[in-house]
VEXDREN-2710 file (C-alpha; in Angstrom, 1 decimal):
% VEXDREN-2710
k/r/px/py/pz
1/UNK/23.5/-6.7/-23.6
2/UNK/22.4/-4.0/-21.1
3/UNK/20.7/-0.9/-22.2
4/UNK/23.9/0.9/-21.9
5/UNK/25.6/-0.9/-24.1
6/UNK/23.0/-1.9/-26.9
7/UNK/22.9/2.6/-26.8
8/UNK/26.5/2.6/-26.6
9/UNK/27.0/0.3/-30.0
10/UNK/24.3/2.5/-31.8
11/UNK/21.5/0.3/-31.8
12/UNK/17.6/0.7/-30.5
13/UNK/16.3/-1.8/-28.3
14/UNK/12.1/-2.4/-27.6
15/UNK/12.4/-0.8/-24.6
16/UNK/13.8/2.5/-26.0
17/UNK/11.3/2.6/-28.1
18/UNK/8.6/2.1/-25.5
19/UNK/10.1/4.4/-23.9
20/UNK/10.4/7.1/-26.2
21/UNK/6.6/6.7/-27.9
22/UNK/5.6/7.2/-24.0
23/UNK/7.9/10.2/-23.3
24/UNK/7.2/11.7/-27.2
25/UNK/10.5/12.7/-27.5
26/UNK/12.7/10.8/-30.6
27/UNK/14.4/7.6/-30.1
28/UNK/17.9/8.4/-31.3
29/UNK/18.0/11.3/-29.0
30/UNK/16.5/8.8/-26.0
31/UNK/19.4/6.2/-27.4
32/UNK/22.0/8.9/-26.9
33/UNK/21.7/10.0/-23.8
34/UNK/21.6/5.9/-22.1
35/UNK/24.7/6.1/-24.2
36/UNK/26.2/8.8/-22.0
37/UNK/24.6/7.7/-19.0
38/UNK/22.0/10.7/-18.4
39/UNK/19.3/8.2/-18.9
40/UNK/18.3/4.6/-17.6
41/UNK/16.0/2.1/-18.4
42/UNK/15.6/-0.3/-15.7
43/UNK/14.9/-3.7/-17.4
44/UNK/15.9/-6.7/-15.9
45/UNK/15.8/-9.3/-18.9
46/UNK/14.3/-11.9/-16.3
47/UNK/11.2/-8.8/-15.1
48/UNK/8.5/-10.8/-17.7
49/UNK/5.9/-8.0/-18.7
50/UNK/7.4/-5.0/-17.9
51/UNK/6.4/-1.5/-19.4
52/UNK/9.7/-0.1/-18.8
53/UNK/10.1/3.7/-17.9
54/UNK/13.0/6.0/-18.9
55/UNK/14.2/7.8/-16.2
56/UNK/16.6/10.8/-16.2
57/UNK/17.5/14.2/-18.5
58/UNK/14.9/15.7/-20.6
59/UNK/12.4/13.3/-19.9
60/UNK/8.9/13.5/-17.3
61/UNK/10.3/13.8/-13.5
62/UNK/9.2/10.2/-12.6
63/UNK/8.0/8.7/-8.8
64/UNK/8.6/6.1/-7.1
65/UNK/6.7/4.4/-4.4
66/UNK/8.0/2.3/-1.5
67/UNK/6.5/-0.5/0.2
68/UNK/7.3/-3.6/1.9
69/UNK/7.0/-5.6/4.9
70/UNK/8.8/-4.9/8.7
71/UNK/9.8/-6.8/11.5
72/UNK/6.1/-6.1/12.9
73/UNK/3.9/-6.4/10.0
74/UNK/5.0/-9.2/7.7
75/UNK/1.5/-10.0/5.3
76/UNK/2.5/-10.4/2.0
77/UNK/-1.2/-10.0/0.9
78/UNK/-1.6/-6.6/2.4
79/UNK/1.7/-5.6/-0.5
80/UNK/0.2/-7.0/-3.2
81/UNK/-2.8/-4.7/-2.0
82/UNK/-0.6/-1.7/-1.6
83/UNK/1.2/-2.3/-4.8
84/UNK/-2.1/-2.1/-6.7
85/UNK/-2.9/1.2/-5.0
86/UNK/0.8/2.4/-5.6
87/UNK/0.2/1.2/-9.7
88/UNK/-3.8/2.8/-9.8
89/UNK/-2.2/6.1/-8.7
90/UNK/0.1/6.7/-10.9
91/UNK/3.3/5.3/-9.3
92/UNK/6.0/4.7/-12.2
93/UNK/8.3/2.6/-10.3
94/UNK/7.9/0.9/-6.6
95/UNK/10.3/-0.8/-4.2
96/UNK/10.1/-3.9/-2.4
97/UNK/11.7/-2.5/0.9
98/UNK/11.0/-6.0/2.8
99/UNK/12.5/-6.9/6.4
100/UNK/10.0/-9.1/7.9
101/UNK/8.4/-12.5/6.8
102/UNK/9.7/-14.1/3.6
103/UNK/11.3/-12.1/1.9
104/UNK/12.3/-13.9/-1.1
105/UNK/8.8/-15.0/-1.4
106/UNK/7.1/-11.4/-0.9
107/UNK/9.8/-10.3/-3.6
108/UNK/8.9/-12.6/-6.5
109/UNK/4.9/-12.2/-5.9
110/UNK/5.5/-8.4/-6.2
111/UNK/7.8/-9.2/-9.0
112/UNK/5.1/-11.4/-10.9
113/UNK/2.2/-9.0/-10.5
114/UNK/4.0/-5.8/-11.0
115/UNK/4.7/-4.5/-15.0
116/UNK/6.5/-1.6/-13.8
117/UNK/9.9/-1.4/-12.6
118/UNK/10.4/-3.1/-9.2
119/UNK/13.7/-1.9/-6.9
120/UNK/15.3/-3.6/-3.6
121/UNK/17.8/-2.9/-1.2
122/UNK/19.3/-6.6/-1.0
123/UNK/21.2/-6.0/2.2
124/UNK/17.9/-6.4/3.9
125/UNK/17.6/-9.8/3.1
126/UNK/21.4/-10.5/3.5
127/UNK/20.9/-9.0/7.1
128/UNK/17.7/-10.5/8.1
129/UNK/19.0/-13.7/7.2
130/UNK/21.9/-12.9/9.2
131/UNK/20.0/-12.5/12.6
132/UNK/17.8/-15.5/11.5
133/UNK/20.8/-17.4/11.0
134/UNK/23.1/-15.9/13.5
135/UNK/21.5/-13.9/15.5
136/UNK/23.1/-10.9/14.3
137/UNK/23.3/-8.4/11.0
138/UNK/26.9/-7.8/11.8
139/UNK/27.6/-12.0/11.2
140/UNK/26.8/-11.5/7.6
141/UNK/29.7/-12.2/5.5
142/UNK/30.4/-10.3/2.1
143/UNK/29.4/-13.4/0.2
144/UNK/26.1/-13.3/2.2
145/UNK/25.8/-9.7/0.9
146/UNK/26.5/-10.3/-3.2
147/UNK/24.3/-13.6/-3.0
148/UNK/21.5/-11.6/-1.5
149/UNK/21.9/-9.1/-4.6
150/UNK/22.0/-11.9/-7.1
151/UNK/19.1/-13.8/-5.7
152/UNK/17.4/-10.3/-6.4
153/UNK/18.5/-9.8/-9.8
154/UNK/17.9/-13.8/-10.9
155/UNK/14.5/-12.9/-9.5
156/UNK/14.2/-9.8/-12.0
157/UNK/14.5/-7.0/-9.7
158/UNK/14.9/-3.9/-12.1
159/UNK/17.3/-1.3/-10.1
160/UNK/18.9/-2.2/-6.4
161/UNK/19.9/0.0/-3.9
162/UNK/23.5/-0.3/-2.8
163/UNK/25.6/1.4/-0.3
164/UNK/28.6/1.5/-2.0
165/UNK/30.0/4.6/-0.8
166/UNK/30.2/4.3/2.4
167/UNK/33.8/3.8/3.0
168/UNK/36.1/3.6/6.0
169/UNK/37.5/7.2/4.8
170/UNK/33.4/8.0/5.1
171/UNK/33.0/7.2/8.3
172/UNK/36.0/8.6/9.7
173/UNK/34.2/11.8/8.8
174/UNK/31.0/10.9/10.5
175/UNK/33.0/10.5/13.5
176/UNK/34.6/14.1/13.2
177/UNK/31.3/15.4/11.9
178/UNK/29.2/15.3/15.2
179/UNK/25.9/14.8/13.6
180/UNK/22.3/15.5/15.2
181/UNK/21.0/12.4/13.4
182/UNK/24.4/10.1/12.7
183/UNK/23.3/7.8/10.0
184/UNK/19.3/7.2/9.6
185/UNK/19.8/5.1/6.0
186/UNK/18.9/1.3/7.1
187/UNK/21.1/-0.1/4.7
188/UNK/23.6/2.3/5.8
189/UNK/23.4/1.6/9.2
190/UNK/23.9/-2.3/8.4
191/UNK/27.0/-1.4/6.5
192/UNK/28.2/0.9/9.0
193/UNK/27.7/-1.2/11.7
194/UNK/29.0/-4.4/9.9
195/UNK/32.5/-2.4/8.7
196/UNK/32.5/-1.2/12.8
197/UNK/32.7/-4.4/14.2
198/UNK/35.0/-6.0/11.5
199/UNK/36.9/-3.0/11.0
200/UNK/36.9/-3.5/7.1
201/UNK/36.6/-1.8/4.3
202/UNK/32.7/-1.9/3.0
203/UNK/32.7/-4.9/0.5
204/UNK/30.5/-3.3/-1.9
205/UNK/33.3/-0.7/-2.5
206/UNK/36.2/-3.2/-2.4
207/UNK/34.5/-6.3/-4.7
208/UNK/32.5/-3.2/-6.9
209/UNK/33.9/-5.0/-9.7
210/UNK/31.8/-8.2/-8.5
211/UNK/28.5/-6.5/-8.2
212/UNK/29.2/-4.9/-12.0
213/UNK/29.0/-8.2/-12.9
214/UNK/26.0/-9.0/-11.7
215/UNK/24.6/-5.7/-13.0
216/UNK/25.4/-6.1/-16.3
217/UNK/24.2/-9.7/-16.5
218/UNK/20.9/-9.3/-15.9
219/UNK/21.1/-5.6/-16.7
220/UNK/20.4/-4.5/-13.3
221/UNK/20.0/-0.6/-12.7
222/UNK/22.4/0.0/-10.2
223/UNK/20.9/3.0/-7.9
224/UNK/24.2/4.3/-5.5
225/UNK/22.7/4.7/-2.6
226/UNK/23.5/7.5/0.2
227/UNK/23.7/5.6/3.2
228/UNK/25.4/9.0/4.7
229/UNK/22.2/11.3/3.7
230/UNK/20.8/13.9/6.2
231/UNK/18.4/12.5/8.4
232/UNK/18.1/16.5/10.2
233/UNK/18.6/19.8/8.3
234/UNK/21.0/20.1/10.9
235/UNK/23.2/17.6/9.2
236/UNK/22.0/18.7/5.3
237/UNK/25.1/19.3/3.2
238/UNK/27.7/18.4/5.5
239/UNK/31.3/17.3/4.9
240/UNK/30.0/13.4/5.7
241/UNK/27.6/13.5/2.5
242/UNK/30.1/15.1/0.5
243/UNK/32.2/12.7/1.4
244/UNK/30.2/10.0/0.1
245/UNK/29.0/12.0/-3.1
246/UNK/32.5/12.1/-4.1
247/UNK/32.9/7.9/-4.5
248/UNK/29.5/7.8/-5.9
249/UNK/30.6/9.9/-8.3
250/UNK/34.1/7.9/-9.2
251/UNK/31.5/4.7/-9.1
252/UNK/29.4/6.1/-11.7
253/UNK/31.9/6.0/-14.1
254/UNK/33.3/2.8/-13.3
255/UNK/29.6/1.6/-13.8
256/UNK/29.6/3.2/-17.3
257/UNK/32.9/1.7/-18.0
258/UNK/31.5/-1.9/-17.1
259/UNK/28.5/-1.3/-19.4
260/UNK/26.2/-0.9/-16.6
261/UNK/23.4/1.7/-16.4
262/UNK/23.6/3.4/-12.8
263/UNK/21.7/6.6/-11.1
264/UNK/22.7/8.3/-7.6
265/UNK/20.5/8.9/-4.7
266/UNK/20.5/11.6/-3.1
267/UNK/19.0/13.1/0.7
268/UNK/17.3/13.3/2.5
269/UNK/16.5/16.4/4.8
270/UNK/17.3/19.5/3.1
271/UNK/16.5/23.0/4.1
272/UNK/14.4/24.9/0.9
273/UNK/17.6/26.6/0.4
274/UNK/20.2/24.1/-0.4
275/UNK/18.2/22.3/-2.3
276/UNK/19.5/23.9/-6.4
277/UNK/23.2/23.6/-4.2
278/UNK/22.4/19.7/-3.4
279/UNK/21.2/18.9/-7.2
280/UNK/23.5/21.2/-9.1
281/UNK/26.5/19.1/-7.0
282/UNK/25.0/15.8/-7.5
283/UNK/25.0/16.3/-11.5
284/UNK/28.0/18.1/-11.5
285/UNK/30.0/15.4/-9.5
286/UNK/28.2/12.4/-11.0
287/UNK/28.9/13.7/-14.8
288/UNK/24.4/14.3/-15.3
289/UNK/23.7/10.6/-13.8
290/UNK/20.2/10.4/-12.8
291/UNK/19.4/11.9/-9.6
292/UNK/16.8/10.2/-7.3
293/UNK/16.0/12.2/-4.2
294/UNK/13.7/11.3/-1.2
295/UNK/11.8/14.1/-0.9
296/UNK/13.5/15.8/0.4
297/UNK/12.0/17.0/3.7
298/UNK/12.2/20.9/3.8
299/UNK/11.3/20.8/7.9
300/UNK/11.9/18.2/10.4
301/UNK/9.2/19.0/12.2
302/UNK/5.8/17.7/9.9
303/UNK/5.2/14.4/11.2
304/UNK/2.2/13.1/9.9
305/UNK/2.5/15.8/7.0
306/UNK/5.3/14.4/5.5
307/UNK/4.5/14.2/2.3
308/UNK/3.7/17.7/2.0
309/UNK/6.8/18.7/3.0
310/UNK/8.3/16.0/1.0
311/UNK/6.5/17.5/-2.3
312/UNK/7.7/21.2/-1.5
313/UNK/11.1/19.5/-1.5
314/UNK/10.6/17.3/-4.8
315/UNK/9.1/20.1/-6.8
316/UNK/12.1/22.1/-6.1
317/UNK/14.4/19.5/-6.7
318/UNK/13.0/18.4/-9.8
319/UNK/12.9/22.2/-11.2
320/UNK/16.4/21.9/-10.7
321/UNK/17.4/18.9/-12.3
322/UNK/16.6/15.7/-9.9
323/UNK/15.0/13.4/-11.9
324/UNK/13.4/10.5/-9.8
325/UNK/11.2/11.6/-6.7
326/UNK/11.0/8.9/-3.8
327/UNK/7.4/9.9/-2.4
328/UNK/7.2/10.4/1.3
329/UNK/3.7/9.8/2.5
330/UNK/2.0/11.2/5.3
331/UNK/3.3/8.1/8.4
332/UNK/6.6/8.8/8.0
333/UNK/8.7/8.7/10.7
334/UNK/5.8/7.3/12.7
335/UNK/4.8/4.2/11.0
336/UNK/4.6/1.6/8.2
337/UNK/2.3/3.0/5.5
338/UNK/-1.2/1.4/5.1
339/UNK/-3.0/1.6/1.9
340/UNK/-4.3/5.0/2.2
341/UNK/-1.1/6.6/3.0
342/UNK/0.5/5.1/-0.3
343/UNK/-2.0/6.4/-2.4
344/UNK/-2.1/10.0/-1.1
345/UNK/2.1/9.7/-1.0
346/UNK/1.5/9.2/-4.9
347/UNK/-0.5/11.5/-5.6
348/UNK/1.6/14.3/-3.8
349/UNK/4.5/13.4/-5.4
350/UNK/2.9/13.2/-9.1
351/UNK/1.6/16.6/-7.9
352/UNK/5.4/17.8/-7.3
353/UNK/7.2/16.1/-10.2
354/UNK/4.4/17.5/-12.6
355/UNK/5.2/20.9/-11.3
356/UNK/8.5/20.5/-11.6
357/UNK/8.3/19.2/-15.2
358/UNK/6.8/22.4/-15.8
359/UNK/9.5/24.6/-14.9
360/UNK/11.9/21.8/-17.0
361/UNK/9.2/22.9/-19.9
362/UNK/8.5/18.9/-20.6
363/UNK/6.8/18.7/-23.5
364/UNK/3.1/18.0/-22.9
365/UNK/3.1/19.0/-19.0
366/UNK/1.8/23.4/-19.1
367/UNK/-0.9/21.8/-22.0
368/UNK/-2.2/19.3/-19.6
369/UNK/-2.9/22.6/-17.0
370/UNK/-3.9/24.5/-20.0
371/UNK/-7.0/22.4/-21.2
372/UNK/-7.7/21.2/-17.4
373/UNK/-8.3/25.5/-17.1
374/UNK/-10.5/25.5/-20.2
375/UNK/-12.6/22.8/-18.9
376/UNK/-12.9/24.8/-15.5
377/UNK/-14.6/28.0/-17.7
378/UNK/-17.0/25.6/-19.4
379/UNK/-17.6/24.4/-15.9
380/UNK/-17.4/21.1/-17.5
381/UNK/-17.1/18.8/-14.7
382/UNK/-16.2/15.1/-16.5
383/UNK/-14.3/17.0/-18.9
384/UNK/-12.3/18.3/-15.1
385/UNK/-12.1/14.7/-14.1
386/UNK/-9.9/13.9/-17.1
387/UNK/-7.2/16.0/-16.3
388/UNK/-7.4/15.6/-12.7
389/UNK/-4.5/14.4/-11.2
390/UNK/-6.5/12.6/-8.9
391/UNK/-9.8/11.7/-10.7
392/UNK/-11.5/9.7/-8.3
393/UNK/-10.8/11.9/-5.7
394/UNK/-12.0/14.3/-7.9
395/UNK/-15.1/13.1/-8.7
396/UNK/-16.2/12.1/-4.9
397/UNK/-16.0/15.4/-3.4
398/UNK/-17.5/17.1/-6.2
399/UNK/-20.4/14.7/-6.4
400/UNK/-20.9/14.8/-2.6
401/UNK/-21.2/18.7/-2.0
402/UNK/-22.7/19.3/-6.1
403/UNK/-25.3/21.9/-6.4
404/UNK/-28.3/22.0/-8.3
405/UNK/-26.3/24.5/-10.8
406/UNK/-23.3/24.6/-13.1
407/UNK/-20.5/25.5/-11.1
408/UNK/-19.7/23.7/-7.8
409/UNK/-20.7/24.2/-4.0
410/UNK/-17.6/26.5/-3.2
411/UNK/-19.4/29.5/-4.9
412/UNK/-23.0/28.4/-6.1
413/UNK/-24.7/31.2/-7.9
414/UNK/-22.3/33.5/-7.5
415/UNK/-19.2/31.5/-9.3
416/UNK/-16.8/34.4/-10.7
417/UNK/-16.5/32.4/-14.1
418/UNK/-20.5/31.6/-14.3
419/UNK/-21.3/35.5/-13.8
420/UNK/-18.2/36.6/-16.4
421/UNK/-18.9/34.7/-18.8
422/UNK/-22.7/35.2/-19.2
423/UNK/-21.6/38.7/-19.9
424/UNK/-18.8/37.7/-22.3
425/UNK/-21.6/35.4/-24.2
426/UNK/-20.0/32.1/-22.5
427/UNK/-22.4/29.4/-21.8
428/UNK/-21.3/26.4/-19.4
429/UNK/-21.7/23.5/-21.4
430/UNK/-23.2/20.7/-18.7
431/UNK/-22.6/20.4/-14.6
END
């Protein structure tokens, strides 16, 4: 059975109880809300070794870290290197967004040597194969598309993107919208283009039944995705993403009827001020499914500074209720991440969600800041490094610009807290 249902039928599986001796909150209160669907579990019961992660209401905003392969840069050695960085820096879940080389074969090895939660977006593979095959994504048939998402979950792919809102009535819309940016989703653009040319309805929406089934077999998370999101704040919020919110939100609860556990994703590029509007709808119209945003991007205009304007966006959105924050790292829009642009995209988004579980009042999150500001009076520098987001950064900077006193090179001898607290009888305990 899936998570959903073993919740559903008033029972506690091992991974809710992982889950909820991780999260320190109580199991039955973690089993009911999977019940209703405001939590998930991905798990796929072929994913050997996974520590699973709950994601969703009333539990630590979680991140997610994307990496994969392109139509350039196909080394499946440089991912495994990435997803070791992604892991080290904290990364709860990461995604196998694949297009070039073998993709199968780049999926499993990430698969094996992962024990966190892997996603996919299987129309990649059904539409690489199509052009290797064909010569063209658009001569992928619908069969092509559900074998690509059963080879995924056979493999033990935990949660999969899907595109199953995107309908014809969607993109009628996008045609009346006029967008700035049209559609940037990949896998919406291979759906969109594919319906186009056929002039059919999107299988994912007409066979949804069919992909349930593979969902709940392998108890696959399915994560609706929003091939329609804003790629512009231009676009942010428009009638075409509404549009598609709307049938995510009717698929949600079909999901919930099949026993399968489901989350919705959500844009995108999204001026600082719609963002309580965008995840206030999302749970509103999805009945408090998960919500897993990419960012979002507050400005259009921070390339190469991405991820800080993707944090701004995820703190918000996590204050407000999002859940799962996609990271954005610093090459976006510019290039494939390397290794050093995963790890900083990481850290800035476990910056962001931890702020964000603040506001939520997560139990656990202020006390971390707490003691981490204790430490800082004692000028207790490996006592610093513990609570430090990012400890080995931490560590080297201090270490390279130290001083020969207690307090660091930003103030020397004349460190506010130093001077107070010799007056207030507070002695720094080491440097």
């Amino acid at each position: 059975m899936t998570q959903w249902e073993i919740a559903a039928k008033g029972n506690i599986s091992p991974e809710m109880k992982i889950v909820a001796q991780t999260e320190g909150v109580d199991v039955n209160f973690l089993r009911e809300k999977i019940a209703h669907g405001k939590i998930v579990i991905p798990a796929n019961i072929n994913h050997a070794g996974l520590k699973p992660c709950g994601v969703g209401e009333g539990l630590s905003t979680k991140v997610n870290a994307n990496i994969g392969t392109s139509s350039d840069f196909g080394d499946i050695t440089t991912e495994l290197v990435k997803l070791h960085v992604a892991l080290e820096a904290g990364a709860d879940t990461v995604m196998d967004l694949s297009t070039g080389g073998d993709i199968p074969a780049i999926r499993r090895a990430i698969i094996q040597a992962s024990p966190r939660a892997i996603g996919t977006v299987p129309i990649y593979q059904a539409g690489v194969m199509a052009i290797q095959d064909h010569g063209a994504i658009i001569k992928m048939t619908a069969d092509d598309i559900f074998k690509a998402i059963e080879d995924n979950a056979r493999d033990g792919v935990d949660f999969v993107t899907v595109h199953c809102g995107i309908t014809q009535s969607a993109i009628a819309r996008l045609k009346q919208q006029s967008r700035v940016t049209d559609v940037v989703s990949r896998g919406g653009a291979f759906t969109v283009g594919w319906m186009l040319h056929h002039d059919k309805e999107n299988p994912l929406y007409e066979q949804y039944d069919r992909l349930l089934e593979i969902a709940r077999e392998y108890d696959v998370t399915l994560s609706l995705g929003d091939g329609m999101r804003p790629g512009s704040l231009a676009d942010a919020t428009d009638r075409t993403q509404i549009e598609e919110l709307l049938t995510l939100g009717e698929l949600v609860e079909r999901a919930w009827k099949a026993g399968v556990q489901v989350m919705v994703e959500g844009p995108g590029h999204v001026p600082i001020n719609q963002i309580e509007t965008n995840v206030k709808l999302q749970k509103l119209i999805c009945k408090g499914a998960p919500f897993y945003v990419l960012g979002p991007l507050v400005t259009d205009i921070a390339a190469g500074y991405d991820h800080i304007t993707g944090a701004i966006g995820g703190a918000l959105a996590g204050m407000y209720g999002a859940d799962f924050l996609c990271y954005v790292t610093p090459s976006e829009h510019l290039a494939i991440p390397d290794v050093d642009d995963v790890r900083e995209g990481v850290i800035v988004s476990r910056i962001a969600a931890h702020a964000a579980d603040i506001a939520k009042g997560v139990p656990g999150a202020l006390e971390r800041d707490r003691q981490m500001s204790m430490a800082r009076k004692k000028l207790d520098w490996d006592e610093q490094a513990k609570f430090a987001l990012d400890p080995e950064k931490f560590q080297r900077v201090h270490k390279q610009r130290a001083t020969t006193g207690a307090a660091c090179s930003m103030c020397g001898k004349y460190c506010a807290m130093e001077l107070v607290g010799q007056y207030l009888g507070v002695k720094a305990d080491k440097c």
